[in-house]
N, C-alpha and C positions, 0 to 999 in steps of 0.2 A: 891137330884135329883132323881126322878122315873126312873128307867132302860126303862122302856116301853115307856116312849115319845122318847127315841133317838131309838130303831132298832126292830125289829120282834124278836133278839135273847135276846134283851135287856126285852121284853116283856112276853119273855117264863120264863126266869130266874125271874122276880119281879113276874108273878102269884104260882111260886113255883113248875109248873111244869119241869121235868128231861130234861135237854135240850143235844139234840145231834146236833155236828159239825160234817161235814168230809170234808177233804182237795182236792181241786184240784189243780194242778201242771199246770202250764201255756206249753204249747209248746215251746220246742227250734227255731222259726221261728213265723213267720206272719200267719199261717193258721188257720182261723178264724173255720174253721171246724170239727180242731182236737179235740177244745175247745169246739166246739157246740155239739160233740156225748158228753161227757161226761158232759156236761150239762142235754142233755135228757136223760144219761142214771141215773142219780142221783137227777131230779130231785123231789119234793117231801119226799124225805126219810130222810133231815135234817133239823133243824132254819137257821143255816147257813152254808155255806162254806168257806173252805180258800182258798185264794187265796198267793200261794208263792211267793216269794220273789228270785228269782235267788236262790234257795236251791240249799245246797250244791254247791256252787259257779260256776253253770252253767250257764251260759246266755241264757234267757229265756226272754219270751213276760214279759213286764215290769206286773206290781201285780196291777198297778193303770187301764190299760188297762185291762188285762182280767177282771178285779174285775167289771169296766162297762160293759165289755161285757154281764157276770153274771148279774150283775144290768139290763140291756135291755130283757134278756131271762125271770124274772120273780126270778130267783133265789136272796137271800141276802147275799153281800161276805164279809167277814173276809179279809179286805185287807192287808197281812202282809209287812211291812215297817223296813228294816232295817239298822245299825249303820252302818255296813261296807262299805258301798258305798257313801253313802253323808256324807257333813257339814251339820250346822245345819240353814244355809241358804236353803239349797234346801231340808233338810226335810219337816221343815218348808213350804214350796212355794208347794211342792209336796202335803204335805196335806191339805193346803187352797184350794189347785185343787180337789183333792181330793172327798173332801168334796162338790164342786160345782155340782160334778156330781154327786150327789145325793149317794155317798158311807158314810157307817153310822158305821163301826166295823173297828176298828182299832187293830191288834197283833202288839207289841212293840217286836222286837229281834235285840239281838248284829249282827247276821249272820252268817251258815259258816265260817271257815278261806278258804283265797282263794286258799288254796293248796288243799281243799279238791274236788275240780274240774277237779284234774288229774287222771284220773281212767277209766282203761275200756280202750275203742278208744277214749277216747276224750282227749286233750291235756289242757282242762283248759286255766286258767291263774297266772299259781303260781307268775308269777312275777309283779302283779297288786299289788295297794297299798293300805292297809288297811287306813281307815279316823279314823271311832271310836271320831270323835269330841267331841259327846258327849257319854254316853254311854245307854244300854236299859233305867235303871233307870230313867236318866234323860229326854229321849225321853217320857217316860208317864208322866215326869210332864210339857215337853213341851205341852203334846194333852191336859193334864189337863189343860193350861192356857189358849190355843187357846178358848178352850172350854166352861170353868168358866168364865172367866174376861177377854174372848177377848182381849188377849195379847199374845204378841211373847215370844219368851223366851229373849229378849233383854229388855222387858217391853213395847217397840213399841206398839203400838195399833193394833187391824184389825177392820175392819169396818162391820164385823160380827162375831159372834163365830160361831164355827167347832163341831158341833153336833155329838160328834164320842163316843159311846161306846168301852171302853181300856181295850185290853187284853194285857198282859204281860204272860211269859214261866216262869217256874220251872221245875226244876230238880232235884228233890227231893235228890234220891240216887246215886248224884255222889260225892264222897268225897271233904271237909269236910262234912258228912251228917247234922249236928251244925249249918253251916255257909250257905246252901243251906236255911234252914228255916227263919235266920237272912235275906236274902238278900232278901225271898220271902215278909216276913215282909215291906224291903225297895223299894219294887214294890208297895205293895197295900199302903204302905203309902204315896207315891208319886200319887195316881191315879187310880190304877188299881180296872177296876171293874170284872174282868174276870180271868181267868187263865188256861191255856192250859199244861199241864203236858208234859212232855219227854215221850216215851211210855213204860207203864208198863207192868213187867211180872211176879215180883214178890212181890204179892198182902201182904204175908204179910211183907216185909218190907216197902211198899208203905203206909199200913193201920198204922205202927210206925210212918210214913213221917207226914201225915195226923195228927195222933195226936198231935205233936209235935205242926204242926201248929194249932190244934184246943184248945190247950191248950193257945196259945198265942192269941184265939181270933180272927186268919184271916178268921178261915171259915166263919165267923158271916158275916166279910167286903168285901170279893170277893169272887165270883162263881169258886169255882175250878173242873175242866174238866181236866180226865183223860184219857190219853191220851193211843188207843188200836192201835198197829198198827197187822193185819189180816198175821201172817204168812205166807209164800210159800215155806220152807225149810229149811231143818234142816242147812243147811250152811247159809240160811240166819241168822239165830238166832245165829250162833254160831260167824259171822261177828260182828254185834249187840251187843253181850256180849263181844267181845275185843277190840272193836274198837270204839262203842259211849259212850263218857262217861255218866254217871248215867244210863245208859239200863243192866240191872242185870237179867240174864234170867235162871232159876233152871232148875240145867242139865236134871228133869224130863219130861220137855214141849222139849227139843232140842231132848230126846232119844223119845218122842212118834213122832217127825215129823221125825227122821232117820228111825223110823219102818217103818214107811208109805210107802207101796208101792206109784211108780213115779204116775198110774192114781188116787190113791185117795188124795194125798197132799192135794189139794184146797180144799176137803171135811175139811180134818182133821185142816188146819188153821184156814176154817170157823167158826168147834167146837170150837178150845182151844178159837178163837175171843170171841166168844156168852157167854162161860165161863168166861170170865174173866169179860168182862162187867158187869155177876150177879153178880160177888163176890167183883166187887166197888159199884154196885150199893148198897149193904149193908150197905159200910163204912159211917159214921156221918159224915158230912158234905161235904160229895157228891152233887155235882146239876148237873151234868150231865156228858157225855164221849166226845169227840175229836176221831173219826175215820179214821182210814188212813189203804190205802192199795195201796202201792206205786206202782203206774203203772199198777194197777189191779183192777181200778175202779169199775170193772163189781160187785165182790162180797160183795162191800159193802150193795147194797138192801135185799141180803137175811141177812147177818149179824144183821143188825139193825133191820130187821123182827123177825127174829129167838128171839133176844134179848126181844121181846115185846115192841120194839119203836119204831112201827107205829100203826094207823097211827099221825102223829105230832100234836102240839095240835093248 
């Protein structure tokens, strides 16, 4: 199957050209406007966008919704869909829907745990009930059958297929480092045409990660996109490094953002960003980056300038 007849990011990736994503985060509420500045202010500067998924187990404008909203502005969303909230009835149902609305990228994720939504002022809901019905794995080779053979994951029929280009996550460097490569293995075999990395800091354990999997032949079979998330503080980094698993971040990038005087921070993140993107963009079997700049939307245009990817192709 040609990538370029199912999506715009499906069509950057089959001409061979370096494709860049970057995420946007739905609002916690119905305000169609908070959504719409960062639409203007991003857009242009990626193939696609993501659209999240209640991250980090906050309740947020649903991923199906903003993703059309993005669809109607002109933008192409990476609609992400995850395990922890539905069966695999209403995943199922959600992406036939889905897919009616002209949404064409699908990310496959297990999801935050819901504990990770207590934090800060906000209470969460730690005591919500994980489903995990089925698990990522299995969700991409549900979008695979919707898609191929127009079928459910029951065998059910549908009475068209779901034209959805499949990304699934990796996580390269979080231990077993062995068993992260195995599992990435058991994504692109069930499906995946894509892949969005955990975000990287330290390139050369990531460029090990990479061989390991080019040695087994995945880079051949899905686009992997690594994943930069743009600093803003040396406690953010040092958060990151104890607290997400596989984010491995060398104490040298956490002591130049403690140097950093407080006005120049946002310079200095944008650097080590721009930096690191050259030094994947090296690595063999690179097809492009995944950029994130949580809640700080504004600096990913010069990032991705800075990098030399613009303008898109």
């Amino acid at each position: 199957m040609s990538l370029g007849n199912v999506s715009n990011l499906g069509r950057v990736l089959d001409s061979g050209s370096f494709a860049v994503t970057v995420e946007i985060g739905p609002p916690r509420g119905p305000d169609i406007e908070a959504l719409k500045r960062k639409i203007n202010l991003l857009k242009g500067v990626a193939d696609a966008y993501n659209v999240t998924d209640n991250q980090t187990a906050v309740v947020r404008m649903s991923s199906i919704a903003a993703s059309k909203i993005i669809l109607d502005a002109g933008l192409e969303p990476v609609m992400q869909m995850t395990c922890r909230d539905r069966n695999r009835i209403a995943l199922q149902s959600d992406l036939i829907g889905a897919s009616a609305l002209g949404i064409r990228n699908c990310l496959c994720l297990s999801g935050d745990h819901q504990s990770a939504g207590a934090s800060g002022k906000l209470k969460g809901h730690a005591g919500s009930k994980n489903v995990f019905d089925i698990d990522s794995i299995q969700l991409v080779s549900v979008l695979k059958g919707l898609r191929d053979d127009a079928k459910q994951e029951s065998g059910d029929a549908v009475t068209h297929p779901t034209p959805f280009l499949i990304g699934a996550a990796w996580t390269p460097l979080a231990p077993p480092v062995s068993f992260r490569t195995i599992r990435l293995a058991k994504k692109i075999n069930a499906g995946a045409d894509f892949i969005q990395t955990q975000a990287v800091y330290d390139i050369t354990k990531f460029k090990e990660a990479v061989a390991r999997a080019r040695d087994m032949g995945l880079t051949d079979r899905a686009a992997i996109l690594p994943g930069i998330i743009v600093p803003r503080s040396a406690m953010m980094l040092e958060y990151m490094h104890k607290n997400v698993p596989g984010v491995d971040v060398p104490e040298a990038i956490i002591k130049r953002m403690a140097a950093a005087p407080k006005e120049n921070r946002v310079a200095i993140g944008i650097d080590i960003a721009v930096e690191l993107i050259a030094r994947v963009i090296e690595i063999p079997g690179i097809r492009g980056v995944h950029v994130q700049a949580i809640e700080a939307e504004e600096v990913l245009p010069e990032v991705i300038k800075r990098a030399g990817l613009l303008p898109r192709p």
